[in-house]
DOMARRO-684871 format. One record per atom (N, C-alpha, C): residue number from 1; residue in one letter; atom name; x, y, z. Coordinates in Angstrom, 3 decimals, always signed. Example, Ala and Ser with C-alpha at 12.3 -4.5 7.8 and 13.67 -1.06 7.14 Angstrom:
BEGIN
ATOM   pos   code   site          u          v          w
ATOM     1      A      N    +13.190     -5.690     +7.800
ATOM     1      A     CA    +12.300     -4.500     +7.800
ATOM     1      A      C    +13.200     -3.300     +7.800
ATOM     2      S      N    +12.850     -2.250     +7.080
ATOM     2      S     CA    +13.670     -1.060     +7.140
ATOM     2      S      C    +12.900     +0.030     +7.870
END
This chain:
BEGIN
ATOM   pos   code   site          u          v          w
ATOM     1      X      N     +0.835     -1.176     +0.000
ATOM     1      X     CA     +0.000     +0.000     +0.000
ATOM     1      X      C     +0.879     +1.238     +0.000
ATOM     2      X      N     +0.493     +2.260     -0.722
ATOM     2      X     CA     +1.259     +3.248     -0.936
ATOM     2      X      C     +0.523     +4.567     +0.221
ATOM     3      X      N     +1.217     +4.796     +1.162
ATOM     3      X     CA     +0.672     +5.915     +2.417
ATOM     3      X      C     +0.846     +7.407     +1.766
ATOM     4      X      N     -0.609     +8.094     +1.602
ATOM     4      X     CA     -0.640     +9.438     +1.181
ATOM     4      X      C     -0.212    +10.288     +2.030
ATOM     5      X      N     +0.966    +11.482     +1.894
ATOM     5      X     CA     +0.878    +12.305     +2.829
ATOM     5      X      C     -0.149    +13.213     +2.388
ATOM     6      X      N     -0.926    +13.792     +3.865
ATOM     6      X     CA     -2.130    +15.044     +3.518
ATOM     6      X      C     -2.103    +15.674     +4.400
ATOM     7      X      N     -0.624    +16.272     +5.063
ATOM     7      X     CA     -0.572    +17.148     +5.864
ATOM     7      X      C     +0.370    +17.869     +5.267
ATOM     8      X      N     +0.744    +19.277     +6.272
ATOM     8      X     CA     +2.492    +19.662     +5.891
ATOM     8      X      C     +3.535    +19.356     +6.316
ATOM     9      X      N     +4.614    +19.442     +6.227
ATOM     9      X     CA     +5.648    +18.485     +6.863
ATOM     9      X      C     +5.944    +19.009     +8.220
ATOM    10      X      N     +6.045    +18.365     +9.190
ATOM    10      X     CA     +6.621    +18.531    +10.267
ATOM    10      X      C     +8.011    +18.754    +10.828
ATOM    11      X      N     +8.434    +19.628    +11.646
ATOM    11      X     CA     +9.412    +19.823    +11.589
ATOM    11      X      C     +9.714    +18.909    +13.109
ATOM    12      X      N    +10.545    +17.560    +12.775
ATOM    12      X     CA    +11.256    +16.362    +13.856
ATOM    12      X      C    +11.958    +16.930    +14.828
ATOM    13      X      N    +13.293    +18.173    +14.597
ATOM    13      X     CA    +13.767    +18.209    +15.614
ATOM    13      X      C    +12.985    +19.402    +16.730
ATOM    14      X      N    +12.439    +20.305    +16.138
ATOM    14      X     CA    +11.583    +21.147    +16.912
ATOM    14      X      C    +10.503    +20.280    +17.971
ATOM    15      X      N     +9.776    +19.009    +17.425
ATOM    15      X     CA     +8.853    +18.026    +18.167
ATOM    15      X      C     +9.694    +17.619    +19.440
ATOM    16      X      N    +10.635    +17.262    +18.450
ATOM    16      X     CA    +11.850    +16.167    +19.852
ATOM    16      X      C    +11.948    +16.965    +20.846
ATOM    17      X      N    +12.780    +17.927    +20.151
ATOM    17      X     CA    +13.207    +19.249    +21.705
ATOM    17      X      C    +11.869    +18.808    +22.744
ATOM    18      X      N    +10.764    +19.539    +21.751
ATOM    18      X     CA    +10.428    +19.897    +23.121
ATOM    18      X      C     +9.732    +19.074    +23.919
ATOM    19      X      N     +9.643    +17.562    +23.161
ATOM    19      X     CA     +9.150    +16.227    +24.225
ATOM    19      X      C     +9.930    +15.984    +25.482
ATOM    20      X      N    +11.497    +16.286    +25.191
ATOM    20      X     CA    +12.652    +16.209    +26.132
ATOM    20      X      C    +12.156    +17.003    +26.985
ATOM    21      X      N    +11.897    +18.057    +27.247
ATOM    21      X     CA    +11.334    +18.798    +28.549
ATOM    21      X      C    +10.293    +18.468    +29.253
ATOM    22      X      N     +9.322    +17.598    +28.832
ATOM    22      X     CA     +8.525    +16.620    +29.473
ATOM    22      X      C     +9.111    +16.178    +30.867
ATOM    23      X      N     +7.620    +16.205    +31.842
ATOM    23      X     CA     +7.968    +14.988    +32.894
ATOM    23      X      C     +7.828    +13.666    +32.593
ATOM    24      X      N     +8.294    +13.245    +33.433
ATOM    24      X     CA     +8.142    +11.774    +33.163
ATOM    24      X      C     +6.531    +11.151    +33.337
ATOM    25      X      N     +5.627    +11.618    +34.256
ATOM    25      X     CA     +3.884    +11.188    +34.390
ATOM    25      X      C     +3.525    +11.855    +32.975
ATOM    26      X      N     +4.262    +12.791    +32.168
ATOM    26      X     CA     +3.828    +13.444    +30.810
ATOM    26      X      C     +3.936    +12.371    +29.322
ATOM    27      X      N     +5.047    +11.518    +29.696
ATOM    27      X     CA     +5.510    +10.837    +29.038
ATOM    27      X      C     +4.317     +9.605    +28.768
ATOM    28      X      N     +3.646     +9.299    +30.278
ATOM    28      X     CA     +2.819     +8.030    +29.733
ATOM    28      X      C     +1.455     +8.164    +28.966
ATOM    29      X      N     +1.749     +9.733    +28.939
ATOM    29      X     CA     +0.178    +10.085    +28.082
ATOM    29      X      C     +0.669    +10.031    +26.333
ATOM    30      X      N     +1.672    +10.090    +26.411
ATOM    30      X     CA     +2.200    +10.339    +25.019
ATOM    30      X      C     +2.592     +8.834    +24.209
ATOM    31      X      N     +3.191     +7.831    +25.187
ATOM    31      X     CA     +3.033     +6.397    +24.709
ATOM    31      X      C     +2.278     +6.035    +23.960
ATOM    32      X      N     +1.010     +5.740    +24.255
ATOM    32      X     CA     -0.369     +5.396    +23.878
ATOM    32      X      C     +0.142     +6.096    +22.120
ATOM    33      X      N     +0.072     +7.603    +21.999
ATOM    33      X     CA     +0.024     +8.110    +20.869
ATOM    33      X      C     +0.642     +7.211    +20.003
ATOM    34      X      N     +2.487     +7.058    +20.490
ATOM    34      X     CA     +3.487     +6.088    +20.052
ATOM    34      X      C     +2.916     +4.939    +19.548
ATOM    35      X      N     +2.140     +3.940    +20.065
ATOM    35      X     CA     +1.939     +2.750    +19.907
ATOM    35      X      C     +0.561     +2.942    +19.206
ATOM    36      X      N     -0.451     +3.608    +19.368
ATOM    36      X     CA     -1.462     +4.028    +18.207
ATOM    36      X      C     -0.891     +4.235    +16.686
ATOM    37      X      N     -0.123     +4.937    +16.741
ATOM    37      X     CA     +0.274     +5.274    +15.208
ATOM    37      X      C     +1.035     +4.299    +14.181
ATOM    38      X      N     +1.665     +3.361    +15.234
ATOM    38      X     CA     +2.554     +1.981    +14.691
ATOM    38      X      C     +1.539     +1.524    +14.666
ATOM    39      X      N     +0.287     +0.614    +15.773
ATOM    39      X     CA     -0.637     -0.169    +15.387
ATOM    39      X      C     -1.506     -0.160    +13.886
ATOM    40      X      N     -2.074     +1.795    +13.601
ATOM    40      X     CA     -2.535     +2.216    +12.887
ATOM    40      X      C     -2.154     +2.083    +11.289
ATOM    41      X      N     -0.633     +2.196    +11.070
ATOM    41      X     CA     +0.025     +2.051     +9.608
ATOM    41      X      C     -0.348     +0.432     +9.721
ATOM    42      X      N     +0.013     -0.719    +10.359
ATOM    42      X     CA     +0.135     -1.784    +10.243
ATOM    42      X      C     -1.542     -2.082    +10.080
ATOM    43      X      N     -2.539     -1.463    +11.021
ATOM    43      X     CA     -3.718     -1.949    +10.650
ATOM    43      X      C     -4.348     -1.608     +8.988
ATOM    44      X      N     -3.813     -0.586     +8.942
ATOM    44      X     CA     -4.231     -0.050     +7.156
ATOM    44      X      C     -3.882     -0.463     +6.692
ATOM    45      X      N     -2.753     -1.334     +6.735
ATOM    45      X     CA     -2.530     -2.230     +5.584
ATOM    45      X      C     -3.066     -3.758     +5.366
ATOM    46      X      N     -3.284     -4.418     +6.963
ATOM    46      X     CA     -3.604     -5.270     +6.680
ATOM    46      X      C     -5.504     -4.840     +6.164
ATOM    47      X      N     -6.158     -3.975     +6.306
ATOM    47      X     CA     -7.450     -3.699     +5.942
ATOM    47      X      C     -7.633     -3.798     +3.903
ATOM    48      X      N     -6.562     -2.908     +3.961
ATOM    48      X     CA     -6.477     -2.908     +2.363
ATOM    48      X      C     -5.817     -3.900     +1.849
ATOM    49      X      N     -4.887     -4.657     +2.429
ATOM    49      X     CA     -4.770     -6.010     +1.746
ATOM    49      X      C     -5.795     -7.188     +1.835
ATOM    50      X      N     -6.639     -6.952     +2.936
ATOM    50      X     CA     -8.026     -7.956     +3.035
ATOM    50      X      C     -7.585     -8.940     +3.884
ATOM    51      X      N     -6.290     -8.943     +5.150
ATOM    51      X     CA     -5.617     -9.617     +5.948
ATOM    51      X      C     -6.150     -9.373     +6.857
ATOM    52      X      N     -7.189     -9.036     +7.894
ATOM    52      X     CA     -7.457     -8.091     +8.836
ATOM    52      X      C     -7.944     -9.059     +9.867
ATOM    53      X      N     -7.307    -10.010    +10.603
ATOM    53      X     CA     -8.095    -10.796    +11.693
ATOM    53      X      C     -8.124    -10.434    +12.980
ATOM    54      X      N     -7.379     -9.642    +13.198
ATOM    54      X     CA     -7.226     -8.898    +14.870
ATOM    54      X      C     -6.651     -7.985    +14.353
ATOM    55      X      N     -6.908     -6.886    +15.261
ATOM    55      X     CA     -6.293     -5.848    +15.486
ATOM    55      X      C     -4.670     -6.129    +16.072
ATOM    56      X      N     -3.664     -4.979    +15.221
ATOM    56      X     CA     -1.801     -5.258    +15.490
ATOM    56      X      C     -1.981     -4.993    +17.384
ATOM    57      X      N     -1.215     -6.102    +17.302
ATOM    57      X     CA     -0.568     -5.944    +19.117
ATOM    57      X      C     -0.337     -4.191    +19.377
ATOM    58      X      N     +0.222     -3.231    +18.412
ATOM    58      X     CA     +0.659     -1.845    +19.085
ATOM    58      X      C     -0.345     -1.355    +19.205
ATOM    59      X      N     -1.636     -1.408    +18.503
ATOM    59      X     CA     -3.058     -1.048    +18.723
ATOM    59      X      C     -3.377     -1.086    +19.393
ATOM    60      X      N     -3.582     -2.515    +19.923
ATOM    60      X     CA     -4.258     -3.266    +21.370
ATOM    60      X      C     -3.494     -2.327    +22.567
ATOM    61      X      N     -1.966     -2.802    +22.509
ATOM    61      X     CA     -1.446     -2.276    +23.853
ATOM    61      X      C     -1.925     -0.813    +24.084
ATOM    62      X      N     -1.925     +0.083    +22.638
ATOM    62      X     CA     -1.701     +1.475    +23.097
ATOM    62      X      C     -2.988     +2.052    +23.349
ATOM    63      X      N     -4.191     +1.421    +22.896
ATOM    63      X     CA     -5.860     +1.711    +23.292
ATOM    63      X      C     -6.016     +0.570    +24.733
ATOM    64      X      N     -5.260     +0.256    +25.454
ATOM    64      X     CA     -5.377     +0.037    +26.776
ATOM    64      X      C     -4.941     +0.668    +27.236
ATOM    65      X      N     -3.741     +0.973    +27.080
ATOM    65      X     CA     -2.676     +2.295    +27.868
ATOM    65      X      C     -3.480     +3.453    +27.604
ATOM    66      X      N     -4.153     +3.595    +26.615
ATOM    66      X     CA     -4.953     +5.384    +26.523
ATOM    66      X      C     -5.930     +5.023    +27.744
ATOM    67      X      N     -6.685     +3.949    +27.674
ATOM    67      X     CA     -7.966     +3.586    +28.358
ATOM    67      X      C     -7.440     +3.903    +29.876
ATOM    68      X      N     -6.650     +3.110    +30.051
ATOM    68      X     CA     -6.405     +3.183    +32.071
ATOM    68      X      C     -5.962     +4.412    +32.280
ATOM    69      X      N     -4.508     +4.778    +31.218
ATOM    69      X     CA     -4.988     +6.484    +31.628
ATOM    69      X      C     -5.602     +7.667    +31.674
ATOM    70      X      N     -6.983     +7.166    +30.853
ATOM    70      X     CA     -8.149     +8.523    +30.347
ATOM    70      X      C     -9.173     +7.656    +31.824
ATOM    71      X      N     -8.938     +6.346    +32.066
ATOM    71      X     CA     -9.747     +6.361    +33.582
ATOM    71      X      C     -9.081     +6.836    +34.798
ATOM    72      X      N     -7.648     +6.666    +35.084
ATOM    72      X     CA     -7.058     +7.540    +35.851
ATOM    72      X      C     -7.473     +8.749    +36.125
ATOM    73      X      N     -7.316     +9.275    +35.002
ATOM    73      X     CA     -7.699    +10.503    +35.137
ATOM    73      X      C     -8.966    +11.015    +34.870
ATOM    74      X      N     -9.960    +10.260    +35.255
ATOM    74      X     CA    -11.288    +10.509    +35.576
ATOM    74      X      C    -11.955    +10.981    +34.234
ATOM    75      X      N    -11.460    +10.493    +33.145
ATOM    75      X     CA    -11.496    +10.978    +31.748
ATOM    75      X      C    -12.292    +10.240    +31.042
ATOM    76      X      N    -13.174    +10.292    +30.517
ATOM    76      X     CA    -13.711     +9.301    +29.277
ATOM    76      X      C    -12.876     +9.212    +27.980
ATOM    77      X      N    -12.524     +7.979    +27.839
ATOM    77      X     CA    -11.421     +7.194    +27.146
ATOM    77      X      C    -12.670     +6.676    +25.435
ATOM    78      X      N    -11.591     +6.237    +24.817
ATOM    78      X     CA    -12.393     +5.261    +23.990
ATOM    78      X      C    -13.044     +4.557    +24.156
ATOM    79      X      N    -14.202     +4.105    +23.784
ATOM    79      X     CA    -14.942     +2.872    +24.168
ATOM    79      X      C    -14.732     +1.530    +24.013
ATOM    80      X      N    -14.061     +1.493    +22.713
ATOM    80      X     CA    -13.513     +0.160    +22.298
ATOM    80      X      C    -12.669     +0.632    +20.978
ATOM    81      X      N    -11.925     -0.744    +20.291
ATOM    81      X     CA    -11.363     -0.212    +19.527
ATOM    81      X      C    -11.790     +0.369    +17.877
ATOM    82      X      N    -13.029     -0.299    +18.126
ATOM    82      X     CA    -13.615     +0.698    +16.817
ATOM    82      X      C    -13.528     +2.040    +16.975
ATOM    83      X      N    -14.196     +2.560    +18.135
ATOM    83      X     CA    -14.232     +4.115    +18.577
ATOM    83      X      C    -12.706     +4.323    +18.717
ATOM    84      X      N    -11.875     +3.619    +18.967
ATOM    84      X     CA    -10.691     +4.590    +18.825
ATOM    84      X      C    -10.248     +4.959    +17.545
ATOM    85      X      N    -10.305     +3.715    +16.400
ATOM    85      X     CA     -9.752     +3.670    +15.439
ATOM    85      X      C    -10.709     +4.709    +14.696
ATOM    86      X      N    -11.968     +4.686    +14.202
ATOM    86      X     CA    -12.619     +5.778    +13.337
ATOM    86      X      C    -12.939     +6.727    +13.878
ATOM    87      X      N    -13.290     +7.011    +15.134
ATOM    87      X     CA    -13.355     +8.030    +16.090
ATOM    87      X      C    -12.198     +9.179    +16.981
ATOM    88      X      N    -11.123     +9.027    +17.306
ATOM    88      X     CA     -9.968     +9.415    +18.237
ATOM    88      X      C     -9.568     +9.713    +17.512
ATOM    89      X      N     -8.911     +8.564    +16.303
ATOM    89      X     CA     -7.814     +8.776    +15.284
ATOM    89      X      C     -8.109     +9.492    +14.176
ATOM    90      X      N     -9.324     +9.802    +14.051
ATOM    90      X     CA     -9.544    +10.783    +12.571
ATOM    90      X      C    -10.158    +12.410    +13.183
ATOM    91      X      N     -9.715    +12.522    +14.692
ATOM    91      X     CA     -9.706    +14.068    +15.094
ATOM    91      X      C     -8.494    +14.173    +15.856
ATOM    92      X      N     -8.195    +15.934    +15.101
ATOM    92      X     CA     -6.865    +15.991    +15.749
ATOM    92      X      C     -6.726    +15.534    +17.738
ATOM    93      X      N     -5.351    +15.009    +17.463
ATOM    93      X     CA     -4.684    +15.045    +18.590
ATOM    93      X      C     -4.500    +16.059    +19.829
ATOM    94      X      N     -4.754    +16.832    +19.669
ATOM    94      X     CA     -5.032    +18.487    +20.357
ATOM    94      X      C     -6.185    +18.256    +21.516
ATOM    95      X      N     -7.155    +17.370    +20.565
ATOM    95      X     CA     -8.440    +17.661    +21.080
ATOM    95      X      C     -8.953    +15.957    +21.792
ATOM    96      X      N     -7.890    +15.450    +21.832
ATOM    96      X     CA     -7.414    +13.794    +22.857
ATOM    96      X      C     -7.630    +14.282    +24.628
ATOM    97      X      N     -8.797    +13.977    +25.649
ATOM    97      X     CA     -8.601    +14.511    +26.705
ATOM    97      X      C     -7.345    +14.704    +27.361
ATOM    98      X      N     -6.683    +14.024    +26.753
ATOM    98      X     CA     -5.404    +13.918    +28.150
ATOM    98      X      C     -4.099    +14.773    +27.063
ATOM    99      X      N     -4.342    +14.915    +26.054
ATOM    99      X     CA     -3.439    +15.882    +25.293
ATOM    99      X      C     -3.648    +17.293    +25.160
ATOM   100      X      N     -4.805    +17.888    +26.043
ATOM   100      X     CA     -5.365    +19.311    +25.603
ATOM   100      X      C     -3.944    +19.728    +25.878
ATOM   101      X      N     -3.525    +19.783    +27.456
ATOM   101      X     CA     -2.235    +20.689    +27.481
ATOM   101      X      C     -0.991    +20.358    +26.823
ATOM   102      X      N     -1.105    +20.068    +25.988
ATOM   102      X     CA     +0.650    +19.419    +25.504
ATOM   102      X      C     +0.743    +20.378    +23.710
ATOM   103      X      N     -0.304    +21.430    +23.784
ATOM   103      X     CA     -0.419    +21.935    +22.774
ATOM   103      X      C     +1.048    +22.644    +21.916
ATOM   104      X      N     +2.050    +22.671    +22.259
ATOM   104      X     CA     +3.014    +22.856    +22.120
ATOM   104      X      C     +3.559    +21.547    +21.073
ATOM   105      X      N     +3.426    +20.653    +21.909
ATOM   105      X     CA     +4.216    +18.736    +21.237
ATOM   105      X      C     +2.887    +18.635    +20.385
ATOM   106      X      N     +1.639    +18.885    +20.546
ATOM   106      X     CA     +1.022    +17.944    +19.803
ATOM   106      X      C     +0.174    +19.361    +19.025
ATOM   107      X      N     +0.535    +18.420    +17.280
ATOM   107      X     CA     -0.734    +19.543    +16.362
ATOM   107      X      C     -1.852    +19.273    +16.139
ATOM   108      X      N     -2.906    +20.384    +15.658
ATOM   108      X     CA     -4.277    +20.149    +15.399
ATOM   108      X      C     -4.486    +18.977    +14.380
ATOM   109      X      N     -3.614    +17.998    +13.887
ATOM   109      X     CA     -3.581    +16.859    +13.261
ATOM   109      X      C     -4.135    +15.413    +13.342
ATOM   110      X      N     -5.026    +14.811    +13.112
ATOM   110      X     CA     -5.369    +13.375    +13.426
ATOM   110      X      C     -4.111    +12.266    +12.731
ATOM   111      X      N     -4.671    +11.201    +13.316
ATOM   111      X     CA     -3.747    +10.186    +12.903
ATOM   111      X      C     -4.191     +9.493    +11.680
ATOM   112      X      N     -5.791     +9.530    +11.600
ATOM   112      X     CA     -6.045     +9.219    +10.256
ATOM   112      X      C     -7.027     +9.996     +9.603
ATOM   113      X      N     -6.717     +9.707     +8.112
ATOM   113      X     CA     -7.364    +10.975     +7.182
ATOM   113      X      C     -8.829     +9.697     +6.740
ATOM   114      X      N     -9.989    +10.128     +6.934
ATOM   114      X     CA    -11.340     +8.959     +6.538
ATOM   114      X      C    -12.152     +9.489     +4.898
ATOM   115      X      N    -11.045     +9.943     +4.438
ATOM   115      X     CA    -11.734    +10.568     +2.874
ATOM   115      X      C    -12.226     +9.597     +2.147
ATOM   116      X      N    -13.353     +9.900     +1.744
ATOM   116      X     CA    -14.349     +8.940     +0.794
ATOM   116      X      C    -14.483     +7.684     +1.783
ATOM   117      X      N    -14.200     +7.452     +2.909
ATOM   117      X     CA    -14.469     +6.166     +3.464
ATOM   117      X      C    -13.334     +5.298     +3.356
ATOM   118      X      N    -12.018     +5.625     +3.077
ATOM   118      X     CA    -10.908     +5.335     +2.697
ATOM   118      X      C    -10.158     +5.408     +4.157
ATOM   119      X      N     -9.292     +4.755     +4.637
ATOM   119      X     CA     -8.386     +4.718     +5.773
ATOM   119      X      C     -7.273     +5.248     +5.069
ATOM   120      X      N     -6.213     +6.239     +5.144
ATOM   120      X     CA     -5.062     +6.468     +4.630
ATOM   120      X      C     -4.489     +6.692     +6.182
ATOM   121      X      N     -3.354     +6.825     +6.948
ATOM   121      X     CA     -2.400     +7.289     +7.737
ATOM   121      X      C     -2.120     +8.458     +7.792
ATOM   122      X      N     -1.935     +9.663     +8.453
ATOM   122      X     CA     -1.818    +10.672     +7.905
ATOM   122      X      C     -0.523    +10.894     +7.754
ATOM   123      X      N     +0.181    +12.390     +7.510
ATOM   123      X     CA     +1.872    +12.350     +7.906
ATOM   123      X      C     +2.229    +12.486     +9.720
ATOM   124      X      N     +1.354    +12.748    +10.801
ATOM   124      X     CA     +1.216    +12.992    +12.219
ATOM   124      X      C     +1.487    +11.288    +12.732
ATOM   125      X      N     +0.675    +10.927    +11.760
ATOM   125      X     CA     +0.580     +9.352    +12.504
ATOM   125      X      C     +1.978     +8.647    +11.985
ATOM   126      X      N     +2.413     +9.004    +10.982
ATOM   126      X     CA     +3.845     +8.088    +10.265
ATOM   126      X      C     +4.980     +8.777    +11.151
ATOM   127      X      N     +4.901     +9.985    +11.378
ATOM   127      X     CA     +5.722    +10.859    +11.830
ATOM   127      X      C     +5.960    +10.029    +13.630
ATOM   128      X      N     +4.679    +10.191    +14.424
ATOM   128      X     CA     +4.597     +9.085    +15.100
ATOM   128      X      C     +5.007     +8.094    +15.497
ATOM   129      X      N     +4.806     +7.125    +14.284
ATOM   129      X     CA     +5.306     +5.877    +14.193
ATOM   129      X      C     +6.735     +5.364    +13.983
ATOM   130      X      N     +7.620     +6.987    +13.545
ATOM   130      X     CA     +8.485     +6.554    +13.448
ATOM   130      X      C     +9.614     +7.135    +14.494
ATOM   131      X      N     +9.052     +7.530    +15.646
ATOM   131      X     CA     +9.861     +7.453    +16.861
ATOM   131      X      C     +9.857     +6.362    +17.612
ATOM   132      X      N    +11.198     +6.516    +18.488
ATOM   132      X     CA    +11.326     +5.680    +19.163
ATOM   132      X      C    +10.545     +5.289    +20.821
ATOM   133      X      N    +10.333     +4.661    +21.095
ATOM   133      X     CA     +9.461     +4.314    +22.160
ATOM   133      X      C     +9.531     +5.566    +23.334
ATOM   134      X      N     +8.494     +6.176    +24.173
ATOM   134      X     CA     +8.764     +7.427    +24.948
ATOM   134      X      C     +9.306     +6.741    +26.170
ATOM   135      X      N     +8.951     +5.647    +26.327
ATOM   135      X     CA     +9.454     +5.046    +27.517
ATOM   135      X      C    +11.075     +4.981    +28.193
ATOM   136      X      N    +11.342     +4.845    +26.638
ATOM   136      X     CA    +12.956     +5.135    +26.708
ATOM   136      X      C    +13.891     +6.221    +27.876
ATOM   137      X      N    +12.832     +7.343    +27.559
ATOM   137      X     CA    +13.560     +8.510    +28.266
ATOM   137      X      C    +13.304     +8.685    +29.592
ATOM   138      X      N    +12.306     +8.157    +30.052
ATOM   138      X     CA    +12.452     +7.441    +31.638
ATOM   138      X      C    +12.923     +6.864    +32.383
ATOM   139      X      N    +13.909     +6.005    +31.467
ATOM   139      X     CA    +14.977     +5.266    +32.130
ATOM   139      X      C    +16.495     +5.787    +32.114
ATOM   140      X      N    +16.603     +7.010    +31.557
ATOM   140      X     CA    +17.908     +8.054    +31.655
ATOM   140      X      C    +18.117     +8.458    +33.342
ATOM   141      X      N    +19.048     +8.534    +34.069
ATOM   141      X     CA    +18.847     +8.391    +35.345
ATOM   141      X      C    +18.966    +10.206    +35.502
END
């Protein structure tokens, strides 16, 4: 499958910076994003190849990790993973309960574009997908 970009390009090291200034309780809201956007490329493809028997493991993990922390925080979360996948993921990230304040790291961008009924990835979600785990930087002493 060939992934459309339909955003503008993002600028990587400006994002990075300023994730690094993050706390670390900031970090586990941002995971979920991480592992949404890997689940998400891998689920679009297996949809459009007609492979689609479960949802990708990064899906699963990262719409549980959104879930316990949008109940933590006394938040209404996704309902399941349909509602995350056509619902969450095709409005910007901005507007994710537990991302309002991070407006700085995160743009008015969704993770997926639903044109004509079409699943494409957007460039937010590839962009996403292609960092490295946030967890990482928690374990820097």
């Amino acid at each position: 499958m060939q992934i459309t970009m339909t955003e503008t390009s993002l600028d990587n090291d400006s994002v990075l910076d300023r994730a690094f200034i993050l706390e670390e309780h900031q970090l586990s809201c941002i995971r979920p994003v991480y592992l949404i956007a890997k689940g998400l490329i891998e689920y679009v493809d297996r949809v459009h190849a007609g492979t689609l028997y479960n949802y990708p493991l990064e899906l699963r993990i990262g719409f549980e990790e959104l879930y316990l922390i949008c109940a933590n925080a006394k938040k209404k979360g996704p309902s399941d993973m349909l509602d995350l996948v056509l619902n969450w993921c095709s409005r910007p990230l901005i507007q994710w309960p537990l991302l309002s304040s991070f407006d700085q790291l995160f743009t008015d961008h969704a993770l997926l574009s639903l044109d004509h009924e079409e699943l494409t990835p957007t460039e937010t979600c590839i962009f996403w997908a292609e960092q490295e785990d946030p967890l990482q930087y928690m374990l820097i002493p």
